[in-house]
C-alpha positions, -999 to 999 in steps of 0.1 A, spaced: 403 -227 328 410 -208 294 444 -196 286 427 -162 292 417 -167 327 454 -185 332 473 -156 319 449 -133 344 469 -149 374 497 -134 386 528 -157 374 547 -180 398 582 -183 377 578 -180 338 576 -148 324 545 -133 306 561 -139 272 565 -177 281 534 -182 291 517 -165 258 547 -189 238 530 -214 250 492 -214 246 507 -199 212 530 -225 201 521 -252 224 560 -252 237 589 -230 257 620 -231 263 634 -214 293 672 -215 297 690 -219 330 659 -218 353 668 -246 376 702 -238 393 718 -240 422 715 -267 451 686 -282 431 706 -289 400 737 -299 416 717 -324 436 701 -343 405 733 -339 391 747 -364 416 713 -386 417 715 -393 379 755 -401 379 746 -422 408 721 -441 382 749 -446 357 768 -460 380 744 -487 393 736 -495 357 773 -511 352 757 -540 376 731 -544 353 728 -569 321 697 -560 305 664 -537 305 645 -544 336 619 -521 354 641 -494 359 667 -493 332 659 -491 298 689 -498 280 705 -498 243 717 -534 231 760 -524 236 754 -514 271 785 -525 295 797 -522 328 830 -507 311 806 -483 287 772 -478 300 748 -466 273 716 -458 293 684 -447 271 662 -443 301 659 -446 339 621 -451 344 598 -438 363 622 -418 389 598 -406 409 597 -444 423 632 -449 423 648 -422 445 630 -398 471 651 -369 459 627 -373 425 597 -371 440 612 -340 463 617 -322 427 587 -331 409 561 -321 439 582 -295 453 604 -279 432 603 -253 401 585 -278 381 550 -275 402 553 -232 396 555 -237 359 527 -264 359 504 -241 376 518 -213 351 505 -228 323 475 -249 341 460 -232 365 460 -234 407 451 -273 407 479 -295 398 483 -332 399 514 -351 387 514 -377 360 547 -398 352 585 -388 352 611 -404 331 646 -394 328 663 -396 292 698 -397 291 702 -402 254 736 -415 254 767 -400 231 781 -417 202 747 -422 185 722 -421 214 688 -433 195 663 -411 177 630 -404 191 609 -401 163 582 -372 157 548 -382 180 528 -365 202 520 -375 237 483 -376 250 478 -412 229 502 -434 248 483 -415 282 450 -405 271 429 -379 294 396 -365 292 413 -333 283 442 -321 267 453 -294 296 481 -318 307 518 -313 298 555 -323 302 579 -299 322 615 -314 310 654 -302 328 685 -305 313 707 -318 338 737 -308 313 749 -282 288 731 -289 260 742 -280 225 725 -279 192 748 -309 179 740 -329 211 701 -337 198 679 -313 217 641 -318 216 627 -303 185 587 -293 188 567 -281 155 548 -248 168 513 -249 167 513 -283 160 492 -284 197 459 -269 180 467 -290 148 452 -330 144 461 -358 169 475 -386 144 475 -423 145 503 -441 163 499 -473 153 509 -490 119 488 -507 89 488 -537 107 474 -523 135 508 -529 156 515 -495 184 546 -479 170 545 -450 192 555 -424 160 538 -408 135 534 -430 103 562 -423 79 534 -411 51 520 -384 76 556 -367 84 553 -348 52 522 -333 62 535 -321 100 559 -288 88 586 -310 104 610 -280 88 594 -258 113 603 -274 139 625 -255 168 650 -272 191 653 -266 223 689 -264 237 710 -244 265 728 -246 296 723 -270 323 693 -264 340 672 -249 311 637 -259 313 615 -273 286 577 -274 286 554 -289 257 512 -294 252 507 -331 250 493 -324 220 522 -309 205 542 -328 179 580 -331 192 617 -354 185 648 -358 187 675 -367 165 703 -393 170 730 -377 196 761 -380 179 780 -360 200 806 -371 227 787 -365 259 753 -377 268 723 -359 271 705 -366 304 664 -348 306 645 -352 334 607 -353 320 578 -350 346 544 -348 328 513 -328 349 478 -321 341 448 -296 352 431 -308 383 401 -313 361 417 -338 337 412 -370 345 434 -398 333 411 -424 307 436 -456 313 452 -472 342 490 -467 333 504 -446 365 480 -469 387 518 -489 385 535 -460 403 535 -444 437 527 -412 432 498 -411 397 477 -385 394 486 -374 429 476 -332 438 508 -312 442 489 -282 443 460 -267 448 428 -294 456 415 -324 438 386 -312 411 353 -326 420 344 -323 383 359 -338 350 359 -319 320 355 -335 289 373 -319 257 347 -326 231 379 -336 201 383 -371 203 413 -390 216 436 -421 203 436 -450 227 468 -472 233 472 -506 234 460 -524 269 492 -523 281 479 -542 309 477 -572 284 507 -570 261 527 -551 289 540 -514 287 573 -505 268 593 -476 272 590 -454 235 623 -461 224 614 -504 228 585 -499 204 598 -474 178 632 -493 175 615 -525 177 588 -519 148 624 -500 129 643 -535 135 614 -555 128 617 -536 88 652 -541 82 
């Protein structure tokens, strides 16, 4: 569907000026939209995370962790995949306030992607560097996008997610390095050339919302602040976009319909589309693995 013919259908939750933000800007911000029982109960699933973490020594298949993690001081950069790891995820992502913005900004047929949850821990919680997303997950369109929650007040010293505007209907650029290594960022010589001073950060209360186009160039800074900040990140596309790799064939619920029907019919964007490693071969790594590991790698 056209953004025309989306905007035509009577909204679900996101109001018209959203909706126009984003086919405009490729982003939105919407503060304080999940509340109430919802929020309190992810609250409590994603402490419940931190706490199990303290048993743990190392990054395994669910936790990705920073190098200082401890039982006494957990530093958690990511609990992967939720979805997998506790029904209440999967209750959220098919079910909740998520799926209404997805078809806002989509159209009637919906099928989930991923979910990761980012806690981006305080006292220097690492940097995710400017990238865009369709090029670790390439489809055969680009009508898929990431619905994000802040499970906590979020300041603006507390490293919100920073998108460049209109960077959606700008190039896709080349994620891997000179050597022909993945990085999973933008190369250092193209940053100049992204309006990275444009960029707009998304903070607010607990439970604001963030959506971005996987085409849309977004980061985050280090959080130097003194509380963690914990966003739960489910990515959706278009029934009619069809996933080129096999990367969510490793979870439960990939490219699963939580709304509307399964499309009979690809459609093929006729731009041209990065292709990631085979992560089947070298083995998939969480973002912050492969930008910090290239980053250590140059010291």
């Amino acid at each position: 569907m056209t953004p025309e013919e989306i905007l035509s259908c009577p909204a679900k939750i996101l109001s018209p000026r959203d909706r126009e933000q984003y086919f405009e800007h490729g982003y939105v911000g919407a503060p304080a939209m999940v509340s109430g029982e919802w929020l309190e109960r992810l609250q409590t699933c994603a402490q419940r995370y931190v706490d199990e973490s303290r048993n743990v020594d190392e990054t395994d298949k669910r936790f990705d962790l920073e190098p200082d993690h401890t039982a006494e001081e957990p530093r958690i950069r990511r609990l992967n995949s939720p979805v997998d790891v506790d029904d209440l995820f999967w209750e959220f992502a098919s079910t909740g306030p998520f799926v209404d913005v997805a078809e806002d900004l989509l159209g009637p047929n919906i099928k989930f992607h991923h979910s990761k949850l980012n806690y981006k821990w305080s006292g220097g919680g690492e940097e995710v560097k400017w990238h865009q997303d369709i090029q670790f997950w390439p489809h055969t369109n680009y009508d898929v996008l990431t619905v994000g929650v802040y499970l906590d007040d979020v300041a603006s010293d507390m490293a919100p997610m920073g998108v460049i505007p209109g960077s959606h209907q700008g190039p896709l650029y080349d994620l891997y390095d000179h050597d022909n290594e993945w990085t999973g960022h933008i190369r250092n010589e193209d940053v100049p050339g992204i309006d990275a001073e444009t960029a707009r950060y998304i903070a607010g209360p607990a439970g604001t919302i963030t959506v971005h186009n996987c085409r849309s160039i977004h980061g985050s800074p280090p959080n130097w602040s003194d509380r963690p900040r914990p966003l739960l990140l489910c990515a959706y596309s278009a029934g009619d976009a069809l996933p080129i790799t096999d990367l969510v064939a490793r979870g439960q619920y990939g490219d699963e319909v939580v709304r509307g029907s399964r499309s009979r019919w690809a459609r093929f964007d006729p731009r041209p589309v990065l292709m990631p490693p085979d992560w089947n071969r070298i083995g998939h790594k969480s973002i912050f693995q492969h930008q910090q590991a290239k980053q250590t790698q140059a010291m």
